[in-house]
TORTORVEX-119278 format. One record per residue (C-alpha): z, y, x; residue in three letters. Coordinates in steps of 0.2 Angstrom, whole numbers, plus 5000, padded with zeros to 4 digits. Each point is the difference from the previous one (the first is absolute). Layout:
BEGIN
ZYXALA ...
This chain:
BEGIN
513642125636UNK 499249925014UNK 501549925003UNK 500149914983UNK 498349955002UNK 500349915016UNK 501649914992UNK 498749964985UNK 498849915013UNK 501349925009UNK 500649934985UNK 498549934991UNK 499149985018UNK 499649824990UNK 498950104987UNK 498950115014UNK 499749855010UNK 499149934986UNK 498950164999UNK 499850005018UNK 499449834999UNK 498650014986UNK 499550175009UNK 499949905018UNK 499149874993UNK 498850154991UNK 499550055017UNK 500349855013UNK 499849864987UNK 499249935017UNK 501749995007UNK 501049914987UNK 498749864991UNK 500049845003UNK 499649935016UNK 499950195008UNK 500850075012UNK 501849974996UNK 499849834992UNK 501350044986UNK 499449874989UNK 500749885013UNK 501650135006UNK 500550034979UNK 500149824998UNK 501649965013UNK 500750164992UNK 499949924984UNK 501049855006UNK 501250125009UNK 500350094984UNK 500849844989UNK 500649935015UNK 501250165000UNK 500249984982UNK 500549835002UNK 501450035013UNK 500450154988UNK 500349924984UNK 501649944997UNK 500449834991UNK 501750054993UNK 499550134991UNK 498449914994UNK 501249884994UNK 501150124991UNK 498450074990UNK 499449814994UNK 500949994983UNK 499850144992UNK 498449904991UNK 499650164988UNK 499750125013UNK 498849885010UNK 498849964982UNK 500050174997UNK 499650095018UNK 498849835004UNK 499150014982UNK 499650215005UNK 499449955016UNK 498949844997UNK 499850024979UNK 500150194996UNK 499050065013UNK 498249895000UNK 500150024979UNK 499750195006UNK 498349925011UNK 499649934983UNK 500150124988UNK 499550155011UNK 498649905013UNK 498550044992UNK 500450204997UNK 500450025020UNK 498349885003UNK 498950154988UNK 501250165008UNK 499949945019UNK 499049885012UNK 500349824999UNK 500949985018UNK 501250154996UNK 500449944980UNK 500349815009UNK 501050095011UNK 501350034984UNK 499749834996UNK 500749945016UNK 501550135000UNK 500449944982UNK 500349805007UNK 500950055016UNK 501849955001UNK 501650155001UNK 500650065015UNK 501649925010UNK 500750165014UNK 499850164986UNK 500249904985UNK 501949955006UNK 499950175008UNK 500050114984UNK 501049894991UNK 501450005014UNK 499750204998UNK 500050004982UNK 501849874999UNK 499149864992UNK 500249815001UNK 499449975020UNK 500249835001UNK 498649984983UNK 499050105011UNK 500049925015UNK 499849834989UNK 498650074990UNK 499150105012UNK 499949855012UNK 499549894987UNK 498750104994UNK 499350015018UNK 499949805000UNK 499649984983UNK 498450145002UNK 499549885018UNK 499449854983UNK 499650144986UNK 499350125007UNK 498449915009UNK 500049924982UNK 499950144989UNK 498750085012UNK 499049844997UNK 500150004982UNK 499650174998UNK 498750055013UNK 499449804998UNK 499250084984UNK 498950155010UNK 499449875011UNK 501650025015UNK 500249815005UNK 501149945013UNK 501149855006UNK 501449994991UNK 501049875008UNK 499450075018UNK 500450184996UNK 501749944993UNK 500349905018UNK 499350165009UNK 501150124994UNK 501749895000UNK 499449955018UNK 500150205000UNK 501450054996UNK 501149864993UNK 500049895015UNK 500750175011UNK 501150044985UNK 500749825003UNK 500250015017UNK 500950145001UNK 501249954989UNK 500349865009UNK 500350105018UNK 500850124989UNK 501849965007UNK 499550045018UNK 499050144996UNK 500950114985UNK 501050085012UNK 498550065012UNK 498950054984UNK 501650104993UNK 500150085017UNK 498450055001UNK 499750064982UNK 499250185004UNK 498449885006UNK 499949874992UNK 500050094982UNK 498650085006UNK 498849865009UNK 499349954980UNK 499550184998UNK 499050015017UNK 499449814995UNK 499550074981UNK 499250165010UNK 498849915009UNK 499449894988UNK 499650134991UNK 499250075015UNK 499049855002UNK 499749984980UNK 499150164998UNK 498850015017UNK 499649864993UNK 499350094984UNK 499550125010UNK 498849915011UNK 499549934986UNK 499550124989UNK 501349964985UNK 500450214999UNK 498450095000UNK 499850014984UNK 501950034996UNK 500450154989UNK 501750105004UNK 500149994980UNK 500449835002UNK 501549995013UNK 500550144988UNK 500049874988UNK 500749845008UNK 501550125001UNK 500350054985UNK 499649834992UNK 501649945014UNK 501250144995UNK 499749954979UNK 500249825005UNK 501750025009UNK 500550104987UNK 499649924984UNK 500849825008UNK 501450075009UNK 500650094982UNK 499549864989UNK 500949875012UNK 501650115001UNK 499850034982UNK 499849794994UNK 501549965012UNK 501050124990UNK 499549934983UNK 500349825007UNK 501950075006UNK 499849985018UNK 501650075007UNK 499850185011UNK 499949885018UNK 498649884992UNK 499050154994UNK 499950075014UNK 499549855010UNK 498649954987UNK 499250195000UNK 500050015020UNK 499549805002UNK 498749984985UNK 498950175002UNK 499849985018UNK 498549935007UNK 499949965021UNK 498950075013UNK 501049925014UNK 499349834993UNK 498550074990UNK 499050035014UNK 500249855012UNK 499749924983UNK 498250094996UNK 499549975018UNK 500149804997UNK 499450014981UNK 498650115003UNK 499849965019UNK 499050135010UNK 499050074982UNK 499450175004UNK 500750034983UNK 501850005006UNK 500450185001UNK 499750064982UNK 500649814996UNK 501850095010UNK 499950154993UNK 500949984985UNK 501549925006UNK 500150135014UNK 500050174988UNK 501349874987UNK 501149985016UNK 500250175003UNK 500350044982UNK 501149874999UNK 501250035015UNK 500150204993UNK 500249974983UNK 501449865002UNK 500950095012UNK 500250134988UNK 500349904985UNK 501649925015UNK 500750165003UNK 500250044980UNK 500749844997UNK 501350035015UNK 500550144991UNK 500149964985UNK 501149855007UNK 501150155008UNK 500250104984UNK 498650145008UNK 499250074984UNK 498149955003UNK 499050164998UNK 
């Protein structure tokens, strides 16, 4: 038994970092805000760059290319992402603004306007044998498309409950980011592909130590300032729920259209695991230059972080049963 429980936390060590984290900066918040003792609003941002400039070396321009005519699949996976998702902020905004504080139900509002992931959105399509090179396509895409959406969405729906920011600068800020790294990675990627293919046991994990401690820094933040004192238990109870029945109802209705529209097997596949995705690797460097250093950006984080973990869990299952059906395994 307590063999399977290490083998549990070894394995999703991603998922009790987070909590160590938030429960760190409950009782040290000192230690990780801003300008304190570790100074990891200036450490996360050279992470962030790190991050996409692995991405960049990573990403592979033959297979990108592979992926760009299938013209359907793209429509379809960037229409979910960009269109589907911030008609939920619209029809459903105002019932989270009654059931929940206003940072926490903006908080959905910026999950709903984040682009897909690009490393597990490939990844569970790989494992459930769909069309990789459409996901690579449409999950990198979608992670330059959201760099232009994303901060204009969050304008023109937080712009009506009085959020105001720079477009044009946050747009510059967060390209600056993660694009310009992205770009120079790919460009070094010759030389370096073989030293980051070597060295794969790290470097797959430097985004999660990045992710944790902005995190980290996000919530001592709060903390310091006094964003959770009056936070009920009820209500985290709630932000996970509300995660779980979102991934649900769009991963099912997505996998549902794109077999009424007669998506092959492969292109269904890639448009449930690339449209219902949404990205905590870029969504939080992202929120940190949206929202800068608002003491309002750990409940603002909260909901992508509970639809991460949901999402990672529920589409790894939802892989497996498609491998087997792909393998003739009944699916039970």
């Amino acid at each position: 038994m307590v063999g399977r429980l290490l083998h549990y936390f070894k394995k999703e060590w991603f998922l009790g970092g987070m909590l160590l984290a938030i429960a760190l900066a409950a009782v040290i918040p000192s230690v990780g805000q801003s300008g304190g003792a570790l100074h990891l609003d200036k450490f996360t941002t050279a992470g962030i760059a790190l991050i996409f400039f692995l991405h960049g070396i990573g990403l592979s321009p033959e297979a990108i290319r592979r992926g760009v005519s299938n013209w359907k699949l793209h429509l379809f996976v960037q229409g979910t992402t960009f269109v589907a998702y911030p008609l939920l902020w619209l029809i459903f905004g105002p019932g989270f603004r009654v059931i929940m504080p206003e940072a926490l139900a903006l908080g959905f509002c910026y999950l709903f306007v984040l682009p897909s992931t690009i490393s597990s959105s490939v990844a569970m399509t790989s494992v459930a044998r769909g069309n990789i090179p459409g996901a690579i396509f449409n999950a990198s895409l979608s992670s330059l498309l959201g760099i232009v959406i994303t901060p204009l969405l969050i304008q023109l729906f937080m712009g009506m409950e009085g959020v105001k920011m720079d477009v044009v600068a946050t747009v510059v800020s967060i390209a600056t980011m993660l694009l310009l790294p992205m770009v120079v990675g790919q460009l070094l990627r010759p030389l370096l592909r073989g030293i980051l293919e070597t060295h794969k046991a790290i470097t797959h994990k430097i985004d999660k130590w990045v992710i944790l401690l902005i995190v980290f820094n996000a919530f001592s933040d709060s903390v310091v300032d006094g964003i959770w004192a009056d936070f009920a238990l009820s209500t985290l109870a709630l932000t996970l729920v509300l995660a779980v029945v979102i991934l649900l109802v769009v991963v099912h209705t997505v996998q549902w259209t794109a077999r009424h529209i007669g998506f092959v097997r492969e292109d269904e596949i890639t448009a449930v695991f690339c449209g219902s995705k949404k990205t905590l690797a870029a969504g939080v460097p992202m929120a940190k230059v949206i929202f800068g250093a608002s003491p309002m950006l750990g409940m603002l984080l909260l909901p992508i972080m509970f639809y991460h973990q949901v999402q990672i869990f529920y589409c790894a299952i939802l892989a497996s049963r498609y491998a087997n059906q792909k393998a003739g395994i009944k699916d039970v």
